[in-house]
N, C-alpha and C positions, 0 to 999 in steps of 0.2 A: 102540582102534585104529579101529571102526569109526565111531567120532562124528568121528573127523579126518577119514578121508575125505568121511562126508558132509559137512562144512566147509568140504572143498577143492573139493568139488563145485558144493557151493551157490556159493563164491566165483567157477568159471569162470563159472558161468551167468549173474551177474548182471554180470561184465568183457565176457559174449558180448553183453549186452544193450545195454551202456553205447557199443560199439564200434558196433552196426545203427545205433544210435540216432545216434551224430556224422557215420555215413556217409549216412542218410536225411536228415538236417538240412543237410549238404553240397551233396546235391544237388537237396534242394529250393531252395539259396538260388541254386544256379547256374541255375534256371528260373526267375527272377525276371527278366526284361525291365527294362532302366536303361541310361540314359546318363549319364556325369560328362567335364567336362570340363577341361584346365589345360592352360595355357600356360607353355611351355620356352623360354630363359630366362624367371623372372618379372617382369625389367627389361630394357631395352634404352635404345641412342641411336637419336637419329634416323636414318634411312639404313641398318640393320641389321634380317636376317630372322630371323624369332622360328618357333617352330614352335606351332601348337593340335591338342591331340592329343584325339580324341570315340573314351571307349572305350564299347561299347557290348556290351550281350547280347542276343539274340532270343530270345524263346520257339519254344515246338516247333513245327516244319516255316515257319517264319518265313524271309525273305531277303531282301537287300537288293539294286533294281534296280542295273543295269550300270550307269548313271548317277545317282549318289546323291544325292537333293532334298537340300542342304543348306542350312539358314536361319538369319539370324543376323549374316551376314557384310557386310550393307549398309556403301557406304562404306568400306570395308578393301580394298590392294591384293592381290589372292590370284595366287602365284607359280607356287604348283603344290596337287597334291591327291594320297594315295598311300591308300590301304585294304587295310591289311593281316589280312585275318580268320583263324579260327583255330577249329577246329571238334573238338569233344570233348575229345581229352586225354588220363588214363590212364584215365579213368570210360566203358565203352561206356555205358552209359545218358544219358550229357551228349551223348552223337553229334547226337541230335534239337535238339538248342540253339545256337546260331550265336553266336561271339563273336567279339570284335576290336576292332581301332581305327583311327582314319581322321586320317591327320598331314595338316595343311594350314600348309605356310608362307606366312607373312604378310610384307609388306613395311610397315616401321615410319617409316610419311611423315605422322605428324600428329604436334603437339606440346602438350605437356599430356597430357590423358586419350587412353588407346589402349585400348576398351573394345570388346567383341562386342554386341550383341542378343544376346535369348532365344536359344538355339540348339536348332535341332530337327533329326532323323533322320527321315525316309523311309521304311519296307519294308514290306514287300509280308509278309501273313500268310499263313496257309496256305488257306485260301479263294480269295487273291489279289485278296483286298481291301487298300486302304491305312493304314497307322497308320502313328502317329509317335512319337518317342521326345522327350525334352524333357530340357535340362541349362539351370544360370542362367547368365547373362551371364559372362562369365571380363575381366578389366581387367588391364591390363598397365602396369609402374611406367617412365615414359620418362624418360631421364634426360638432363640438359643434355651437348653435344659440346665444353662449354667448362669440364667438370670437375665436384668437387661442390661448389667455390665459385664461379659464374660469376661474381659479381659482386666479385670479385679476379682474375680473367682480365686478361691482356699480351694487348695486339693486336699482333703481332711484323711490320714489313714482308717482303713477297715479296722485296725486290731490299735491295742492300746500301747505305748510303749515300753517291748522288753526291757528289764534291766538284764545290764552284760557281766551280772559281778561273776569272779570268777573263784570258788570257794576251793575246799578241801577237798569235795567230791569229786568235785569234773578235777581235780589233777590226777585222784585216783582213777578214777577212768580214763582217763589222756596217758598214764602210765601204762597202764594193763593193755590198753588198745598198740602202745607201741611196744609192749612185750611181746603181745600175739604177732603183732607184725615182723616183730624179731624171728620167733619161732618158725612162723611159713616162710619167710623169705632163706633161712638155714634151711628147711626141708627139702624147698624145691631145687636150691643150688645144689643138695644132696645127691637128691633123685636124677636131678640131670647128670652130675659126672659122672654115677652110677650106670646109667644105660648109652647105650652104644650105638642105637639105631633110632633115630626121632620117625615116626610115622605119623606122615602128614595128609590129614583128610580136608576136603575145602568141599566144605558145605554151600551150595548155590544160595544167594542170597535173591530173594524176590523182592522184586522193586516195587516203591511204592505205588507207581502209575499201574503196575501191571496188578498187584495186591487189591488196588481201588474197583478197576474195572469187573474184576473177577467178582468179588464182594459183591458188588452192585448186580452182577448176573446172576449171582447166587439167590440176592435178596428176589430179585422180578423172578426166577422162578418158583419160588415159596407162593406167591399171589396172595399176600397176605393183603395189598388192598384193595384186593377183587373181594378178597373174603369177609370184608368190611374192619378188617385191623387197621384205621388208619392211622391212628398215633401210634403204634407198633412199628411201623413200615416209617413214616417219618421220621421215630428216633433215633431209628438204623440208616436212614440213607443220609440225616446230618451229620452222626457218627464217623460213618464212611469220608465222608466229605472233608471232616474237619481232622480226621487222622490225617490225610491225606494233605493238607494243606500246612498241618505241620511237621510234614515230613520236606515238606516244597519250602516254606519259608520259615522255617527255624524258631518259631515262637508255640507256646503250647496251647494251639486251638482248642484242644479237645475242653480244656479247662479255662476256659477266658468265654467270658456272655460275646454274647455276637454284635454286642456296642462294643465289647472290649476288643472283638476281630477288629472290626472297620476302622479306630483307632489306628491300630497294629497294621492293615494294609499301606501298601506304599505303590505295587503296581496297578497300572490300570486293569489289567488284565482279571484280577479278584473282584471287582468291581459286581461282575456277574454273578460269581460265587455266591458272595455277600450278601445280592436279591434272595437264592435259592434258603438259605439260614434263615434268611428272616420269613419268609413263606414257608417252612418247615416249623420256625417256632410259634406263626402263627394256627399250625393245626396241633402241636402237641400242648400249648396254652390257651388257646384263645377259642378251641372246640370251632376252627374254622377247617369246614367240609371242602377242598378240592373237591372239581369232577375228574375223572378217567381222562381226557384230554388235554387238561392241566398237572397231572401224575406224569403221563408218560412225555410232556414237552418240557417238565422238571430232570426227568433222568436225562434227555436227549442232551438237554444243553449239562450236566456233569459230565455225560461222555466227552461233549467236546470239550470241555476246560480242560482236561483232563488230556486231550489229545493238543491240546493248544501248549500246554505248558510242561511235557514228561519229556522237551528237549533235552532240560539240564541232566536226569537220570541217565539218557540213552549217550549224552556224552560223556560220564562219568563210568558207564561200562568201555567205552572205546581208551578210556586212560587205565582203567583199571587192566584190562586185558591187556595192554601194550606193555605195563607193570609188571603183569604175572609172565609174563612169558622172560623179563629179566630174570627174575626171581628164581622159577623154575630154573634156568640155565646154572644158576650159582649152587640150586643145593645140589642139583645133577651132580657137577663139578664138586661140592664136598662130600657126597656120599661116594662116590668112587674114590676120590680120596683116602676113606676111613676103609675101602676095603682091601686098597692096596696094602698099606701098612697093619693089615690085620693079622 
């Protein structure tokens, strides 16, 4: 009887031990300092917000500034930022260790690879010196908006198919259109043999680069998004932008979705443009707040497109002028003409 008990004895002691021993192991591994990182969903389409979620632990008396350094996120549109931390648990001893996680939605506007940089965390130790926490790159799988065979995709029209018949009406109108045209084209042969001196005015034509710029200087002195107008201010500096782009390359931006631009681009050089449209159409749909610092590094970089690309204009004035100056010469030569024989 007595060898059992010692048995039963001996057995709590070493279950007492086994139990210290996984709770000491426990909370050594929750004072370990790490950051990991992943991204929710692990695939998207173009156009769709994805979440990056940095769980993170601090060591003792560790904490993270009111404004968190995060690094990593170069080039990626970031929509918002939340930090939700999370402190001890049912362990008073884990109280001294800071844990949590920090979701940042991302706006998913590149195609192909949708990949972070290194990502690093910020906080402040107990000294109130700075360290950082380090997690690897997170890559997100983008998938085509035309299925997962794009290259068996229907391109379906917008409108349904006109019938072309051509009835009694449209020839009455096709006749009467080319009466009228009868008629002006007599007048004006009229009116011309009639007068004897042609006066010629040349109206300056302002160029689209120079049209662009001005606009844009016009808009930043309004301060309409100082004044808190900021889809005002954005509809007008896409506006700007997208006149101006179809005046550069010949397709009608003004009226094409800004999927329909990037399509429609061919140089690299639009590439940039293309960024700023879509971060415009993010604040006039999607109620996304720019700050002042991202306002005015949105105008700077239009300036330069702008200054990158108004070569073609500025050599189109150097032919033009070399033109006029023939031109001039000849009517010189026929208006003296007409007064000799007058």
């Amino acid at each position: 009887m007595k060898g059992r008990i010692s048995l039963l004895v001996l057995l709590l002691f070493f279950l007492f031990r086994a139990v210290v021993g996984t709770v000491a192991g426990a909370n050594e591994d929750r004072s370990q300092k790490g950051l990991t990182a992943s991204m929710i969903p692990s695939s998207a389409q173009v156009g769709n917000v994805v979440t990056l979620i940095l769980q993170y632990v601090l060591p003792e008396g560790a904490h993270l500034p009111e404004k968190a350094g995060i690094k990593g996120l170069d080039g990626l549109t970031v929509l918002g930022l939340e930090n939700i931390p999370s402190v001890g648990g049912e362990n008073p001893s884990a109280e001294k260790n800071l844990s949590g996680e920090i979701r940042i939605r991302l706006l998913v506007d590149q195609l192909g690879s949708f990949t972070t940089g290194p990502l690093s965390v910020t906080f402040m130790d107990k000294e109130g010196g700075e360290s950082v926490l380090e997690a690897e790159p997170v890559s997100l799988a983008v998938l085509s908006n035309l299925g997962e065979k794009p290259e068996e995709a229907l391109l379906k029209p917008i409108y349904d198919i006109i019938p072309a018949g051509f009835g009694w009406k449209r020839k009455v109108w096709w006749g009467g259109a080319v009466l009228l045209l009868c008629l002006m084209t007599g007048g004006f042969l009229w009116w011309r043999k009639r007068r004897r001196f042609k006066e010629i005015r040349v109206t300056p034509r302002i160029l689209p680069h120079v049209a662009a710029r001005g606009s844009i200087q016009e808009l930043e002195e309004e301060r309409l998004f100082e004044r808190g107008h900021l889809k005002v201010f954005y509809f007008r500096f896409s506006e700007i932008m997208r006149r101006y782009l179809e005046e550069l390359r010949g397709f009608p931006a003004v009226e094409f979705t800004t999927q329909e631009i990037a399509l429609a681009m061919k140089d690299k050089k639009d590439r940039e443009l293309l960024q700023l449209l879509r971060q415009a159409d993010l604040v006039k749909f999607a109620d996304f707040r720019p700050t002042q610092a991202r306002k005015e590094e949105n105008v700077k970089k239009a300036l330069g497109y702008i200054k990158d690309t108004c070569e073609s204009f500025e050599k189109e004035i150097d032919i033009s002028s070399k033109k006029g100056t023939k031109e001039g010469a000849l009517i010189r030569k026929k208006i003296r003409g007409g007064r000799r024989f007058r």
